[in-house]
C-alpha positions as CSV (number, residue, x, y, z in Angstrom):
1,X,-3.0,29.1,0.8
2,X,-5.4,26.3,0.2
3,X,-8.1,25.3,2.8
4,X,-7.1,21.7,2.6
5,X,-3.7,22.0,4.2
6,X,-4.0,25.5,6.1
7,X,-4.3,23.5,9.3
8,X,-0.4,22.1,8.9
9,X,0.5,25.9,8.6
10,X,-0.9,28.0,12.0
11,X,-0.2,31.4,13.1
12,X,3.4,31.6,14.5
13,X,3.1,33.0,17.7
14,X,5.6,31.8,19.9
15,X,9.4,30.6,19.3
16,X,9.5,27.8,17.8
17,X,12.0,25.2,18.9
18,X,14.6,23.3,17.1
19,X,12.3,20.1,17.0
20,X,9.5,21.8,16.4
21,X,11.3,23.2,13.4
22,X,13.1,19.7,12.4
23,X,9.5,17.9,12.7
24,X,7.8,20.5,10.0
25,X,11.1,20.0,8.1
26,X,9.8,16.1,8.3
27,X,6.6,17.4,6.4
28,X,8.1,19.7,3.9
29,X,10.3,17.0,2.4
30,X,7.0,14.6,2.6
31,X,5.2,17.3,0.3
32,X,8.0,18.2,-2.0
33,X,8.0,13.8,-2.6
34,X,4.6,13.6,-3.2
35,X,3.5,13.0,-7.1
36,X,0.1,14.6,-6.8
37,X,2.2,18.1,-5.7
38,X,1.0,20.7,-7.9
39,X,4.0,22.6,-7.0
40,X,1.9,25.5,-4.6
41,X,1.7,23.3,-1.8
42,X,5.1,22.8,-1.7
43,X,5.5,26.5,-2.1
44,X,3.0,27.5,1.2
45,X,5.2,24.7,3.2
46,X,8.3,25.4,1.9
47,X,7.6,29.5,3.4
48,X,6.2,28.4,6.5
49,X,9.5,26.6,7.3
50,X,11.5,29.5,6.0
51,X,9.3,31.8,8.8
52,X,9.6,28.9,11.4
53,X,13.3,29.2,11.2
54,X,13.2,33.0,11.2
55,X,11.1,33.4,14.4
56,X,13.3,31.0,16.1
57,X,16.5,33.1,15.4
58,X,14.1,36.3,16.8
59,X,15.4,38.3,19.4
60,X,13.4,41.0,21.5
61,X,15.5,44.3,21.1
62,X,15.1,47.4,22.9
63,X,16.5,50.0,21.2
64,X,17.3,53.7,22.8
65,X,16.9,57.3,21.0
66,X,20.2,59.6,22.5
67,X,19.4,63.1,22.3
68,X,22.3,65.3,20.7
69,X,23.3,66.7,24.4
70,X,23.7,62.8,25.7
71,X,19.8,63.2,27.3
72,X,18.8,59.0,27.1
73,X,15.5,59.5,24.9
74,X,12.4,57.3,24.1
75,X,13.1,53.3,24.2
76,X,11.3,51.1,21.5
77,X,10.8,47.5,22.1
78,X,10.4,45.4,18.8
79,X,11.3,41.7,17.8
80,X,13.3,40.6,14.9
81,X,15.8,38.2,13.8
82,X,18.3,40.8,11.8
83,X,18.8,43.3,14.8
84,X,21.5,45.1,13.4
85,X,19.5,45.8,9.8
86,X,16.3,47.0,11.9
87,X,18.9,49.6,13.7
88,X,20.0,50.8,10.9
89,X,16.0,51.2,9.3
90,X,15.4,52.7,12.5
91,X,18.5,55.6,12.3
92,X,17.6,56.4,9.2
93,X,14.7,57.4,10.2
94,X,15.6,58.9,13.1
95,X,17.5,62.5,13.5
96,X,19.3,61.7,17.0
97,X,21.3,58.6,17.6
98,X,19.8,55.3,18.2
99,X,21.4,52.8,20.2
100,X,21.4,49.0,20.7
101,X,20.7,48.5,24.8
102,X,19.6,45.3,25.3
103,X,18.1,41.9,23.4
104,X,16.6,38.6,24.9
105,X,16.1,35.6,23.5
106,X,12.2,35.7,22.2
107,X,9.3,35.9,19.6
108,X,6.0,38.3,19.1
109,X,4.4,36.7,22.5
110,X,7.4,37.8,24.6
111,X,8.0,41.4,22.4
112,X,3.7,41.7,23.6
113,X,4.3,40.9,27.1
114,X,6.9,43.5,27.4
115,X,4.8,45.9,25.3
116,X,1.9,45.2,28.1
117,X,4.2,45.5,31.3
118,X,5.2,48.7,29.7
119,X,2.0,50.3,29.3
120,X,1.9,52.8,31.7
121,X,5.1,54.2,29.9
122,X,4.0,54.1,26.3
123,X,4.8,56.9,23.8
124,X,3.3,55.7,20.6
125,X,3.6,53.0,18.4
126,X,6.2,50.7,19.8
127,X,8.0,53.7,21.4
128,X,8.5,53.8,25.5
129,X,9.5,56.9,28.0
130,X,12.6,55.8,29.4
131,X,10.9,55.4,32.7
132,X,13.2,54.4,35.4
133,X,10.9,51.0,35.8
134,X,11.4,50.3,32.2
135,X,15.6,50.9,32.4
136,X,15.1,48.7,35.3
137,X,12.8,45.9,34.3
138,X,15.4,45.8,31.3
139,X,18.4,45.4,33.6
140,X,16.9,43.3,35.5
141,X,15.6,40.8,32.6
142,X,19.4,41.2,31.3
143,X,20.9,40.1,34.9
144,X,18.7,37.2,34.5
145,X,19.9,35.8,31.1
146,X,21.4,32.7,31.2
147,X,22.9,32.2,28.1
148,X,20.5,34.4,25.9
149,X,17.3,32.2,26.8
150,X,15.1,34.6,29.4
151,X,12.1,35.4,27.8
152,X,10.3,36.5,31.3
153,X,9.4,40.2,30.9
């Protein structure tokens, strides 16, 4: 990415909103115009919106290992926009069953809070004991949804 335009293009940390996303669209097409476009600008911009629009579509997923005998194992808390295609990566990998138990509407900053509130249950990696705090900080974020937009951990 070139220095001269990096600025237009900053760290995505947060969901981005549909203006937000509408507004860089606003800049994209200004870039993709201009004569003096040596094609790479238009490149950088032109993936920067493509990651604006995935990190809008991001959900925070919490994802549950069940043990062979039903036993609820380890929960991991992760953030992605294709929930069901992270699953599956996940099973794969994974000798016991995973399951889907929960998702809210959110980017990395809301997947970090949760991993922080969590802390004093953390396994490794992105992987949780299934603390009875954690299974109820997640019910209790679900109860509070309001049409998939609570990103309060």
């Amino acid at each position: 990415m070139r220095e001269e335009y990096e600025h237009d293009l900053p760290k995505i940390n947060t969901r981005p909103t549909l203006e937000e996303i509408a507004a860089f669209k606003e800049k994209l097409i200004a870039v993709g115009e201009e004569s003096a476009c040596k094609g790479q600008k238009f490149k950088d911009y032109y993936k920067y919106h493509t990651r604006l629009q995935q990190a809008h579509r991001s959900l925070v997923y919490f994802l549950q290992v069940i043990y062979d005998d039903g036993t609820p194992g380890p929960i991991k808390i992760g953030c992605s926009c294709q929930i069901r295609g992270r699953r599956v990566t996940i099973q794969t990998d994974n000798p016991h069953k995973v399951v889907l138990i929960a998702t809210l509407a959110g980017y990395r900053d809301v997947e970090s809070a949760w991993h922080q509130r969590c802390a004093n249950a953390h396994r490794r990696g992105e992987w949780y004991d299934p603390t009875p705090e954690l299974v109820q900080a997640i019910q209790d974020a679900l109860k509070g949804e309001t049409g998939g937009n609570n990103t309060n951990p």
